[in-house]
N, C-alpha and C positions, 0 to 999 in steps of 0.2 A: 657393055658390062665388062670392067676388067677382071682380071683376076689375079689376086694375092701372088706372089713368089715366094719360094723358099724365103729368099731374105727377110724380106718382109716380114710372113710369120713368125719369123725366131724374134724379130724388133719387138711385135708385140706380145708372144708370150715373156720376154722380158721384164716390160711394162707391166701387164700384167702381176708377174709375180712380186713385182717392187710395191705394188701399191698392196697387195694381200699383205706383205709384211710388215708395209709402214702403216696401216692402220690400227695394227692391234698396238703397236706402239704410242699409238695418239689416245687409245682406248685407256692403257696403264698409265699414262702421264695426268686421264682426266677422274680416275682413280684413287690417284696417291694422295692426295689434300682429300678427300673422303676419307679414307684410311686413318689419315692423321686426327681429324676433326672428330672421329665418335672415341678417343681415345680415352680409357678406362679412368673415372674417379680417384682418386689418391682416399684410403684409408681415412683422413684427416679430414678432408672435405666430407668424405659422408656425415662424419662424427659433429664437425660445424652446422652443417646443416640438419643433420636428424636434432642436436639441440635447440636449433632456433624454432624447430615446428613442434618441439618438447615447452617450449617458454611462452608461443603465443599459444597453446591449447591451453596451459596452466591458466595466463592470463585471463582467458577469455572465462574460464570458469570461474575462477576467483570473482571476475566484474560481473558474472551472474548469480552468485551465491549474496554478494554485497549487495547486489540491488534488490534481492529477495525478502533478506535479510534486514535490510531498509525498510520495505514495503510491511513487512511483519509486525516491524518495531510502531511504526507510525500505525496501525491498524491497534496496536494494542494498546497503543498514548489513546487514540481515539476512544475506545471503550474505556479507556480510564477516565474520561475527562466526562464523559458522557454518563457514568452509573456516580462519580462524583455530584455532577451536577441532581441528577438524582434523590441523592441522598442528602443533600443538602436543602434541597425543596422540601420532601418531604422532614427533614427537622426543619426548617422554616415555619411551614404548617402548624407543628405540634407545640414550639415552645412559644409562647408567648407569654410573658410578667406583665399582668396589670398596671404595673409603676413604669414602664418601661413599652407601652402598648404602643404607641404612635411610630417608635423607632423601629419595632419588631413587624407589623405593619409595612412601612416603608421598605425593610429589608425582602417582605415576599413580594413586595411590587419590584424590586429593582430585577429581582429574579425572573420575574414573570413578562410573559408576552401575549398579541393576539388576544381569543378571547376569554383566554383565562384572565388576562389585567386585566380588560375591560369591567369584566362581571368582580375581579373582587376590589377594584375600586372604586366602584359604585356603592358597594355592601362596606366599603374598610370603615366610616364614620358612624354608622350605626354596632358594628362589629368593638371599636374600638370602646365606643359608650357604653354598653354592654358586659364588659372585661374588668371597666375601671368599678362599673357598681357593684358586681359580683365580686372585685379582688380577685379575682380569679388569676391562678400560674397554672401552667401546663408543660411539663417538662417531655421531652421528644427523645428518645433513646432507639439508635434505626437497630437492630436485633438479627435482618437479614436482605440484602437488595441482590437483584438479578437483571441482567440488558435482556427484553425479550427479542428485541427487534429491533432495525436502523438501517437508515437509509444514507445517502448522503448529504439530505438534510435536515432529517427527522427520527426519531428512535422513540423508544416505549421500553420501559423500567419498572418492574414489581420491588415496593419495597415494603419491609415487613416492619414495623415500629411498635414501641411498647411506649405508652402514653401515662407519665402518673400527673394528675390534676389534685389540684386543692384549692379552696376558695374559700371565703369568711365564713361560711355554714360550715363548712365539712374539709378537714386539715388532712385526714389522713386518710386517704382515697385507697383503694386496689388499681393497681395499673390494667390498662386496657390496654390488649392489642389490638392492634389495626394495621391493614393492610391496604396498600394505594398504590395504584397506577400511577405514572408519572408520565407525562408525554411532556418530549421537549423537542424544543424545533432551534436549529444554529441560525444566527442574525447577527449578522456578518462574520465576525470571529469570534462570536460567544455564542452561548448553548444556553436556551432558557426554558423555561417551562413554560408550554402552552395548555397543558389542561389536565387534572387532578381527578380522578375517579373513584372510590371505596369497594374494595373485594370484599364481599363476604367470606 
C-alpha cells in the first residue's frame, strides 16, 4: 500500500478544484438557449393570435346558428305543405258541380292514396250518377285547419269547413259545418291523403 506525498496531494486537490469550477460553467452554457427559447411574446402576437381564436369561435357559432336555422326553416315548409295538403282534400271533398263531376272526381283521386283511393274509387261511378241526377253543387269554404300530428311519413289534420249545397229541389240551402280529419301519408315526394274521418 503506497501512500500519497505532499506533492501529490496538492496535484490533486488542483484537479479537483478545476473540475468543481468547470462544471458549473458547462451547467450556464446548457442553460442559456433555455433562457432564450421561453422568451416573452411581443404585444402584437398576443393581439394576432387572441383574434384568430376571436374569428374561429365567431365562425363556429355563426355555422351553428345557420344550421339551426336551416333545420327551423325546412321543419316549418314541412308543416306548410302538409296542413296545405290538408286543406286542399278537404275542399276537394266538399266542392263538387254536377256539370263538372267526373273531373272534380278525378281531382280527389289524384290527391288520394292507400285505402282511402281504393274505397272511393270504387264508389266514384255511382257517386258521380248520383250528383248528375240531383244537379247537385256543393261549394267547400275551409273556415279553420290545424296539424294535429306527423311523423316523418305520416301527419293527421283537423279541418273545419263550412259547406253550402244546392240542387234542383232546393237552391238556397243553409251552410253546414263540418269538421274532418285528414290523414295523409308522403309517397315519395308528395303528400296525399290516405283517409278522411267526420268529427262530430
Amino acid at each position: 500500500m503506497s501512500i500519497a506525498t505532499d506533492s501529490e496531494v496538492g496535484e490533486i486537490d488542483e484537479i479537483d478544484e478545476e473540475e468543481a469550477t468547470s462544471e458549473p460553467a458547462a451547467d450556464d452554457a446548457d442553460c442559456e438557449p433555455k433562457a432564450r427559447s421561453r422568451k416573452r411574446m411581443s404585444p402584437q402576437r398576443w393581439a394576432t393570435l387572441f383574434s384568430l381564436t376571436v374569428i374561429v369561435a365567431l365562425a363556429a357559432v355563426a355555422g351553428w346558428f345557420g344550421f339551426r336555422l336551416h333545420q327551423s326553416h325546412q321543419a316549418q315548409a314541412q308543416r306548410s305543405q302538409l296542413l296545405q295538403v290538408a286543406r286542399q282534400g278537404a275542399l276537394n271533398l266538399t266542392t263538387i258541380d254536377w256539370q263538372h263531376a267526373d273531373s272534380d272526381v278525378r281531382r280527389i283521386l289524384d290527391g288520394a292514396t292507400g285505402e282511402f283511393y281504393d274505397d272511393f274509387a270504387k264508389r266514384s261511378k255511382p257517386f258521380i250518377e248520383v250528383v248528375k241526377q240531383a244537379k247537385a253543387t256543393t261549394v267547400g269554404t275551409i273556415t279553420e285547419a290545424g296539424l294535429e300530428s306527423e311523423t316523418a311519413d305520416t301527419a293527421q289534420a283537423l279541418v273545419a269547413v263550412s259547406v253550402q249545397t244546392s240542387n234542383a229541389g232546393a237552391t238556397d240551402q243553409e251552410p253546414r259545418a263540418w269538421r274532418m280529419r285528414i290523414y295523409m301519408q308522403r309517397v315519395g315526394d308528395q303528400v296525399k291523403v290516405s283517409n278522411v274521418g267526420f268529427v262530430p
